[in-house]
N, C-alpha and C positions, 0 to 999 in steps of 0.2 A: 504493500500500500504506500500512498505518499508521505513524506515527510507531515507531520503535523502544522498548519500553517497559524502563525504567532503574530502579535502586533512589533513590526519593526520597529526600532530604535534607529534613529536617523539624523545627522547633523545639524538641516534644515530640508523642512519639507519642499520651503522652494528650488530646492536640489531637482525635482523631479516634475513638480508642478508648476505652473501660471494659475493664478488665481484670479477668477473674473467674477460678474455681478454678485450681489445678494439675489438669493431665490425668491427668498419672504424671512422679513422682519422678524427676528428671535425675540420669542417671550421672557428668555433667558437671558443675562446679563454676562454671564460666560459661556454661550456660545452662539453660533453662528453658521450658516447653511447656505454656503455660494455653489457657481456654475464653478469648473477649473478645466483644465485641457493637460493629459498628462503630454511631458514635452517628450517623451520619446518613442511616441508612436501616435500623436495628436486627438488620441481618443479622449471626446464630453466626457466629463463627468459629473457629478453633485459630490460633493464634501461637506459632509457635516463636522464641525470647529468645537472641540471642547476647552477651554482655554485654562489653564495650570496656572494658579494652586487652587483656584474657589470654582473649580465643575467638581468636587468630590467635599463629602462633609467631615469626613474621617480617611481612615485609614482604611477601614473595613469598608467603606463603601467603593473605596478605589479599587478594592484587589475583586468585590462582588461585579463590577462593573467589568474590570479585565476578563476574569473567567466568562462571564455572559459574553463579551466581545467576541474570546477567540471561540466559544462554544459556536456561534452565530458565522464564524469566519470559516470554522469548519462543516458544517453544514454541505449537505449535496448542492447542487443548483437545482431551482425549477425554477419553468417560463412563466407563472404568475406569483412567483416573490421576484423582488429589484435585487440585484447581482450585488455585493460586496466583493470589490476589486481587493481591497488590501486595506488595513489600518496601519498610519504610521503614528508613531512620535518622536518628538523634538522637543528641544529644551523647556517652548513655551505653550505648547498644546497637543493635543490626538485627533486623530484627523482620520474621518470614517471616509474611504472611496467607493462612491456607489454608482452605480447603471442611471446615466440620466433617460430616464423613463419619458415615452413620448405620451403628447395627450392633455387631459387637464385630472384633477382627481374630482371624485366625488362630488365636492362641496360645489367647487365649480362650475363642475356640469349641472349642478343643482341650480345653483344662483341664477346659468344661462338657460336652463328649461323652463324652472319654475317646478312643473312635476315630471316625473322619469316615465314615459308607457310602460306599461303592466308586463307587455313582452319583453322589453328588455331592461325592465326589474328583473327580472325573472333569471335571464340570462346573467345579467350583473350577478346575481347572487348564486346562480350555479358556480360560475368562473371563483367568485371567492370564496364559498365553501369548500371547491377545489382545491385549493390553495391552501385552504386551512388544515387539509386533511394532511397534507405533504406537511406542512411544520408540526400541526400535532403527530404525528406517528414515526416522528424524529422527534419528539418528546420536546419540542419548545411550545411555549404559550405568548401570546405577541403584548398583551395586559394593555394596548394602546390601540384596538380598533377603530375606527371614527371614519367618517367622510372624508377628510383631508388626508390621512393614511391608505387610502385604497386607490389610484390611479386608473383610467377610463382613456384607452387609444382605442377609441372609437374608427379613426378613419371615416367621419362624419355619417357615420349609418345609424347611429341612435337617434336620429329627426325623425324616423319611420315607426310608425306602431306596429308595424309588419315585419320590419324588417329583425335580423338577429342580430348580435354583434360579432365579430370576428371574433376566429378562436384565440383564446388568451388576449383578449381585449384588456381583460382586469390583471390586475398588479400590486401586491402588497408591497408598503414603502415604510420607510422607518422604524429601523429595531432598537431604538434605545431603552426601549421598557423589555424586550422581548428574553426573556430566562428560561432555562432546560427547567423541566419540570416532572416530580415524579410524585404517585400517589401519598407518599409516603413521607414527603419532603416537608423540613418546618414553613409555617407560617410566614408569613410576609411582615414586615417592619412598620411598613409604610404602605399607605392606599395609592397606588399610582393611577392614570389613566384620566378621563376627562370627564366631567359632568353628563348626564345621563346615557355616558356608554357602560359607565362602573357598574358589575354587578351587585347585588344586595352582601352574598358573604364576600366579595371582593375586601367588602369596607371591615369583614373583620379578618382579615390577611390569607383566606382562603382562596389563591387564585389558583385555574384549573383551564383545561381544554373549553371547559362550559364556559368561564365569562368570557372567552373570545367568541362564544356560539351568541348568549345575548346582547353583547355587542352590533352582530350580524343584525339580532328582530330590530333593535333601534336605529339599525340602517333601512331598513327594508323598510318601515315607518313613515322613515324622512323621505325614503325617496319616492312610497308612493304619496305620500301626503303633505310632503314639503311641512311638517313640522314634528317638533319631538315628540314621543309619548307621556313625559312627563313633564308638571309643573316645572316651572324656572324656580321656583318659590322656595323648594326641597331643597334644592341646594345652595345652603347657604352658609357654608365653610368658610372661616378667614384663612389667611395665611398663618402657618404653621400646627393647624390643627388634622392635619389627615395621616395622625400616627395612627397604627390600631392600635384599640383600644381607648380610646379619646372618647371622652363624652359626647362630641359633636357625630365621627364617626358611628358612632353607636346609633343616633338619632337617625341618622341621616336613613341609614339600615333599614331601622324599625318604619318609617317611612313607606321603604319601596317594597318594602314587604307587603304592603297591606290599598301599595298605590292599585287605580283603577284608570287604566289604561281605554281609551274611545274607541272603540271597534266599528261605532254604528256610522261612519263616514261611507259616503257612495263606492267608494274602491272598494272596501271589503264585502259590502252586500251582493256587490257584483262577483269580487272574486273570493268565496270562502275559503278559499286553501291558502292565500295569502292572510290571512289572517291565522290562520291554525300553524303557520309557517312564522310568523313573527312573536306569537305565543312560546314557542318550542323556545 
């Protein structure tokens, strides 16, 4: 078999790289997600910037982050996850290389439809349940699914309600949340992931193949119904409270436990299986 492949250690990353625009504005204060062009063979790229010493909180967070990186680096390839070229670092960051993916994702095919046709909902979420199969059964969990994480190279055929999408349209992107995962494995620390994609025991550190499944029905929601299943209201976490175990986490839980989800929208009366499909 091949050698195991590791995060390089490197003098400077611009040894290797040009670095070009911002893709979109980091939430993050230490990090950052541009276009780059590797110089010796001119292949796009995306680089996601972790910037040293304030992207890690500890020690233990660095070394949980390494392991998840090279687990993720070693990974087979598939055509509906985005490729990781190589991780490097250098004195002042790590620097994720990944497959600039054509297309727009999710969200923004969202924004420009307004709502997704029922066919190729349909097929959108064949293509990433597919996808999901191949990372769960290599025992990773992605804990970050959302609209903005799932990529759409459409090749402009989704304007048709007839029409299907090409095969491997769909593309999972960004594994920064994404850890090997076993039945057996301790709890989670921290509640990662995004407002109404987090499953209910997510928020008490139980993450599993399941919260990237419900993640999937609150896709399938938005994009037949261009909005979320849940109140905005629910979540109402400040900063620094989504340790498990947190009072707030706990609420938030007890919450979607007992939330009541609107089924009775004209898409679902029309299509019952879509609905029994966002339920699961």
């Amino acid at each position: 078999p091949p050698p195991a492949r590791t995060i390089q250690n490197v003098p400077s990353f611009a040894d290797y790289y040009d670095m070009g625009k911002e893709v979109m504005p980091s939430t993050h204060r230490y990090m950052k997600v541009n276009f780059a062009v590797r110089k010796s063979d001119k292949q796009e790229v995306v680089v996601k910037v972790r910037f040293k010493p304030s992207c890690f909180r500890s020690r233990q967070d660095e070394k949980k982050w390494r392991q998840n990186t090279e687990f993720l680096l070693n990974l087979p390839g598939n055509l509906g996850v985005a490729k990781i070229y190589e991780v490097m670092e250098d004195p002042t960051a790590f620097y994720i290389v990944m497959e600039k993916v054509g297309g727009l994702d999710l969200f923004e095919t969202l924004e420009q439809m307004r709502k997704i046709p029922v066919a190729t909902t349909r097929e959108i979420m064949r293509q990433l349940l597919e996808s999901l199969v191949f990372l769960h059964s290599h025992c990773a969990v992605h804990k970050d699914l959302k609209l903005e994480n799932v990529m759409l190279d459409s090749a402009g055929e989704a304007k048709s309600s007839k029409s299907s999408l090409p095969p491997q349209a769909v593309k999972v992107i960004d594994f920064d949340t994404l850890e090997s995962w076993c039945p057996s494995g301790a709890s989670a620390k921290d509640v990662v992931g995004t407002d109404q994609y987090i499953s209910q025991e997510a928020y008490a550190g139980k993450y599993s193949p399941l919260s990237d499944i419900f993640a999937c029905g609150v896709i399938l929601y938005r994009l037949l119904t261009g909005k979320f299943p849940f109140h905005d209201d629910m979540f109402d976490d400040e900063a620094g409270e989504n340790w498990v175990g947190s009072p707030k986490m706990a609420q938030i839980r007890r919450r979607l436990k007992v939330a009541k989800v609107d089924f009775s929208k004209e898409v679902f009366q029309e299509n019952s299986d879509a609905a029994d499909l966002a339920l699961v």
